[in-house]
C-alpha positions in Angstrom: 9.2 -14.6 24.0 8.3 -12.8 20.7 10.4 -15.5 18.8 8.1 -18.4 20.3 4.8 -16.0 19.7 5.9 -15.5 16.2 6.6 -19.8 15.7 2.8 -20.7 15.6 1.0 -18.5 12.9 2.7 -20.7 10.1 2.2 -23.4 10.9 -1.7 -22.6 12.2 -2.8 -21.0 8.8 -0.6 -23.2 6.8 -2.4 -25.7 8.1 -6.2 -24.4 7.4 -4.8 -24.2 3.9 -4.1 -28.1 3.7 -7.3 -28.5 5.2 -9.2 -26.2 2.8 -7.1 -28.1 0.7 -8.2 -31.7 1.7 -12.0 -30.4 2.0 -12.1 -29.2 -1.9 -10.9 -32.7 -2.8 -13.0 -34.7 -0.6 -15.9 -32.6 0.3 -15.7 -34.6 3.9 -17.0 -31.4 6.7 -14.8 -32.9 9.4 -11.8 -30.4 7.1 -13.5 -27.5 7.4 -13.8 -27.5 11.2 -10.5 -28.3 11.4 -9.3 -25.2 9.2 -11.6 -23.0 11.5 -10.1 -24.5 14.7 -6.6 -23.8 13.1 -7.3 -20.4 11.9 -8.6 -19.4 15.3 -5.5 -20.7 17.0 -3.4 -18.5 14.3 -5.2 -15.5 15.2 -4.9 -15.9 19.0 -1.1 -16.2 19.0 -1.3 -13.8 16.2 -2.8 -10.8 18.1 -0.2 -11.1 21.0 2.3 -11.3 18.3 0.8 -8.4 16.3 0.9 -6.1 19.7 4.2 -7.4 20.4 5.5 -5.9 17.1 3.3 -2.5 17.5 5.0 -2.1 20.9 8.6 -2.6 18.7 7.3 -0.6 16.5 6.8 2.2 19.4 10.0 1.5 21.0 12.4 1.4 17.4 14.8 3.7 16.9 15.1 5.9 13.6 17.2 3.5 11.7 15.6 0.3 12.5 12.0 2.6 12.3 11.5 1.3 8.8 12.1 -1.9 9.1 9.3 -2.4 12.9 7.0 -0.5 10.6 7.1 -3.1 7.6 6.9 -6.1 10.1 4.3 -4.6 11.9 2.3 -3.8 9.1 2.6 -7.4 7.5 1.7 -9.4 10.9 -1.2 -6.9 10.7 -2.4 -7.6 7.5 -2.1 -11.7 8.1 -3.9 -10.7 11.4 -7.2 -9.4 9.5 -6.5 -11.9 6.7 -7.1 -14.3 9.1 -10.0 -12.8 10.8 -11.8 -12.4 7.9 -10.7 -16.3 7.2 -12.4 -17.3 9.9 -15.7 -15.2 8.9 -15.8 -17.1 6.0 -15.1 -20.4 7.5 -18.0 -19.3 10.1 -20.5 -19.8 7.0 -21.8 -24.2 6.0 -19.0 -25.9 5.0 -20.6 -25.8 1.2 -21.1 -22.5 0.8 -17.0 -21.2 2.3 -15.1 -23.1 -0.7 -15.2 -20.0 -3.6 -13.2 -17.7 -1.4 -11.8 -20.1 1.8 -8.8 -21.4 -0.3 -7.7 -17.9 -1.6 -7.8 -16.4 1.7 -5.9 -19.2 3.8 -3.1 -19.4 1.0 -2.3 -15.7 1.5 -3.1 -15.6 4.8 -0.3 -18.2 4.7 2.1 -16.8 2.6 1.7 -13.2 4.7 2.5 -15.5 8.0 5.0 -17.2 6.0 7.0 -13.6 5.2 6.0 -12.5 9.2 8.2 -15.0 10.4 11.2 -14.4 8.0 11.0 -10.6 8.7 10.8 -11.5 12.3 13.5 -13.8 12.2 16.0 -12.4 10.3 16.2 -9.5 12.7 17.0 -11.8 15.7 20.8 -11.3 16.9 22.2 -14.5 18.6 23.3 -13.5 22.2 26.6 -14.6 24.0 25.8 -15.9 27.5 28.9 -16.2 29.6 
């Protein structure tokens, strides 16, 4: 379940980037809307991603301790990236454009090292 939680903030905030993106180059409103609708989707998956990691986080053992922490803390930071994203994107489309693309490319790239940290500590099962 965590691995399908953890598949939609990339592509959600990645996303509002293209659409911040598309709206500096074309000035058309339509983009912004959809960058907010996109960043709100990334932060509602997020959170239930965010408390599944805390809850890893409170279950790891002392060897893999390090490891929950760091993913924890960067699905947290891409968490309140994000929310303070969408506080910007909350503003007229004219006045979000100094800071919007700035704070959906790392709110991106922070989702983008999320899901590789997340990932690359999945262990492939054998069924029988």
């Amino acid at each position: 379940m965590h691995a399908i939680l953890l598949a939609f903030p990339l592509p959600l905030f990645l996303g509002a980037l293209l659409s911040d993106l598309a709206y500096n180059a074309s000035f058309h409103v339509q983009w912004t809307n959809f960058a907010s609708w996109l960043i709100a989707g990334g932060l509602l998956v997020g959170a239930f991603a965010v408390l599944w990691a805390l809850v890893d986080l409170i279950r790891a053992r002392a060897p893999a301790r390090k490891r929950a922490g760091l993913y924890f803390a960067v699905l947290l930071a891409m968490w309140v990236l994000g929310f303070l994203n969408a506080l910007v994107h909350a503003k007229d489309a004219f006045a979000i454009m100094p800071e919007a693309i700035p704070l959906s490319a790392i709110a991106a790239l922070l989702a983008l090292v999320a899901a590789w940290l997340g990932y690359s500590r999945l262990q492939p099962r054998e069924t029988t």
